[in-house]
N, C-alpha and C positions, 0 to 999 in steps of 0.2 A: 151611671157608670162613667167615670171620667174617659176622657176623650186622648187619647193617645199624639202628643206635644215632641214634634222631633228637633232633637239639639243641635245636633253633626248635620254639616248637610252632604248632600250624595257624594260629591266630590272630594270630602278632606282627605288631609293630609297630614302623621303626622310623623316630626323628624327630630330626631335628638343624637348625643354625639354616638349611641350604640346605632341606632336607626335611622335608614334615611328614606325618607318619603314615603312611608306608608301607605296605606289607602283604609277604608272606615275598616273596612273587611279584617284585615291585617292588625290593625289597632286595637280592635277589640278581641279578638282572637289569641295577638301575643303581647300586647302592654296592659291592657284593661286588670286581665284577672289577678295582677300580681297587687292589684289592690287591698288583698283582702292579708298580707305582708303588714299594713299598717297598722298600728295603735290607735293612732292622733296623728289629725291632719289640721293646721290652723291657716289662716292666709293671712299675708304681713299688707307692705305696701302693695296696691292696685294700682298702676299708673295709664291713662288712658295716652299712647303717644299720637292717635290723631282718630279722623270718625271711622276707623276699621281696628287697628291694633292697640291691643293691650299689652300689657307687661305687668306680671301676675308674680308675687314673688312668696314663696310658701315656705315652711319647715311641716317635717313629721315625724314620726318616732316609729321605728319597725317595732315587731315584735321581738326581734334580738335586744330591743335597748340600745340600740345605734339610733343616734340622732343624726340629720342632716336637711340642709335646703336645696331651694333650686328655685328659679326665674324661667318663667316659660312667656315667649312671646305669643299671642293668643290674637288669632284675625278675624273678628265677625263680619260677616254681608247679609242685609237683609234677615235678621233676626238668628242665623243658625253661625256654629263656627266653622269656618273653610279652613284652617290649617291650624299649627300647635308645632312651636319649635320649641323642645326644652335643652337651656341654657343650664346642665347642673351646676351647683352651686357648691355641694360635699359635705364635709362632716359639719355638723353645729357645736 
């Protein structure tokens, strides 16, 4: 039975220009399920801007047929992500 591998660690955070500072709780509760809105999800550039954040820059395609991107600043410590700030980007 695979072993149960945790991503988020206790404390994230995450905050975007609708949201500000979230907590896992919250995140997953009111951002997570709107997931399932998408089509296609691809990821463009990865840029690593030092040994904790990322900058992560995606498009994806709703089920409406609206396309658009966004750049999410992405800060791992010690294997799990501690915060998540997304930079929208808009229509593509």
């Amino acid at each position: 039975m695979p072993r149960h591998v945790p991503l988020y660690a206790d404390d994230f955070t995450f905050t975007s220009p609708q949201d500000d500072q979230f907590d896992k709780a919250a995140f997953f509760d009111r951002r997570f399920p709107t997931a399932d809105r998408m089509t296609e999800q691809r990821l463009l550039p990865v840029v690593p801007a030092d040994d904790e954040l990322v900058f992560v820059h995606y498009a994806y395609k709703l089920t409406t047929g609206a396309r658009h991107h966004n750049v999410e600043a992405i800060t791992v410590r010690d294997g799990l992500i501690r915060e998540v700030q997304v930079l929208f980007g808009g229509s593509a």
